[in-house]
C-alpha positions in Angstrom: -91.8 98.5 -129.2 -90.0 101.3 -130.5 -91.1 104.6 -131.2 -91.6 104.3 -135.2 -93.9 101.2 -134.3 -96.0 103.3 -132.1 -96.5 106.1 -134.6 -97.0 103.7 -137.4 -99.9 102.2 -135.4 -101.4 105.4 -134.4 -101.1 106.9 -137.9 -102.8 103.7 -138.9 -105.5 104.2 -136.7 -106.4 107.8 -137.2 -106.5 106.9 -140.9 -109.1 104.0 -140.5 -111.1 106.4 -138.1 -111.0 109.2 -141.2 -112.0 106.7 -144.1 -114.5 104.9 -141.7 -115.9 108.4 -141.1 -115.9 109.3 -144.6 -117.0 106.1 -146.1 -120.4 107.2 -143.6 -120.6 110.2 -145.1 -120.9 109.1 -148.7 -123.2 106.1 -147.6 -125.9 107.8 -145.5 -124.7 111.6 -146.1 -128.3 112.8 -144.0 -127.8 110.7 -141.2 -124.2 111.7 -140.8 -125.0 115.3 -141.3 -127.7 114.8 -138.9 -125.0 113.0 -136.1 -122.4 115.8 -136.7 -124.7 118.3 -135.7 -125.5 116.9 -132.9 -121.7 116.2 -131.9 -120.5 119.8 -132.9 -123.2 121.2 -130.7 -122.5 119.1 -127.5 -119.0 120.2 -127.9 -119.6 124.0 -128.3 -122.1 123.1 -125.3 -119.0 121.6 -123.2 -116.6 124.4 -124.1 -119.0 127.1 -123.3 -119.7 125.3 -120.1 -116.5 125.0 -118.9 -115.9 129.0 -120.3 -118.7 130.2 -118.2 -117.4 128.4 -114.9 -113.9 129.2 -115.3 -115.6 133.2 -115.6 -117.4 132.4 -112.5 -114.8 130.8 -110.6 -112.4 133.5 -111.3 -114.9 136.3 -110.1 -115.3 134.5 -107.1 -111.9 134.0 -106.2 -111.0 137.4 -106.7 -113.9 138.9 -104.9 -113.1 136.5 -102.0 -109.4 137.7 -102.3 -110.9 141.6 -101.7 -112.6 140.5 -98.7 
């Protein structure tokens, strides 16, 4: 399979993710709303999470370094 294969079948399937997500929006718009909410905020959770630690770890390692 050849490169042009491979990016016509991804393309394809990033398109059939956006219409499937969009054709959820316009058919139950508050129970998408609802889901995307919840999504966005597990993200920001995530990110934060892994911001936070990598603060942490850092101090750590550089007060363990001063030692």
């Amino acid at each position: 399979m050849n490169n042009r294969q491979r990016a016509n079948g991804i393309t394809a399937g990033i398109i059939s993710i956006m219409l499937g997500i969009t054709l959820l929006a316009i058919i139950f718009p508050y129970h998408f709303l609802g889901i995307s909410l919840i999504v966005s905020a597990s993200i920001c959770l995530y990110f934060m999470f892994k911001t936070i630690r990598n603060t942490v770890k850092a101090h750590l390692d550089k007060e363990e370094l001063s030692k």
